[in-house]
Phi, psi and omega in degrees: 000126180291129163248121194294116181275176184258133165279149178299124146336307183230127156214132188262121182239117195251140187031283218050271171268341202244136178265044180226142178258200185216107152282096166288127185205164185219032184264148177275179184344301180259017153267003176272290171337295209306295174324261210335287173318305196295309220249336195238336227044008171268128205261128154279098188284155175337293186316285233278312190276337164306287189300330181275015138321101218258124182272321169288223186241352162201180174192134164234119183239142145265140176277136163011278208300332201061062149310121167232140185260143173228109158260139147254088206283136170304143185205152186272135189192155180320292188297347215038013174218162154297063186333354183254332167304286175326318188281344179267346158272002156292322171288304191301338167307322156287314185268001174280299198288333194270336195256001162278330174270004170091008168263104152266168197268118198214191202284293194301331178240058196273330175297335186280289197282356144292285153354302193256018146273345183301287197305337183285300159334295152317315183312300185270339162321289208298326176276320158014280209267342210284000000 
């Protein structure tokens, strides 16, 4: 019998080049609240907790300072999530931190938004299991 590990909830993408991070998470509402108050010190006004209401199957918002939350609803998969669900709330993500940094997505900067979906995508696979 394969034994199943528990995936991480939360994996915290700190700056990195860019000065906002990304939490990822597949946690529900109010452990997304909770992380957030506890773990960021940050208070989440209404607006901000109304959008990080996941209707689909995923949701990505920036917050005020522009901090971006990426959920990802849990699913039965090897992985436990949706790998298509995931690179499209990445991409939304990318385009939050890069158009709050004055890049917009163009010819010239399209390799930039390849590049740091490569990286994100690694990023939190690699953490998954950890």
């Amino acid at each position: 019998m394969k034994k199943r590990t528990k995936k991480k909830e939360f994996i915290l993408i700190q700056g990195t080049i860019f000065p906002f991070d990304i939490l990822y998470t597949t946690a529900c509402d109010h452990k997304v609240y909770n992380y957030i108050s506890k773990n960021k010190k940050y208070t989440l006004n209404d607006e901000e907790k109304e959008k990080l209401i996941v209707i689909g199957r995923g949701k990505t918002i920036q917050l005020r300072g522009g901090q971006v939350i990426l959920r990802v609803l849990k699913e039965k998969t090897q992985i436990g999530i949706d790998l298509t669900i995931l690179s499209h709330e990445i991409e939304h993500a990318i385009y939050f931190i890069l158009s709050k940094c004055g890049v917009k997505h163009t010819e010239e900067s399209d390799e930039l938004y390849a590049y740091y979906q490569q990286y994100l995508m690694k990023y939190i696979l690699d953490r998954l299991d950890k």
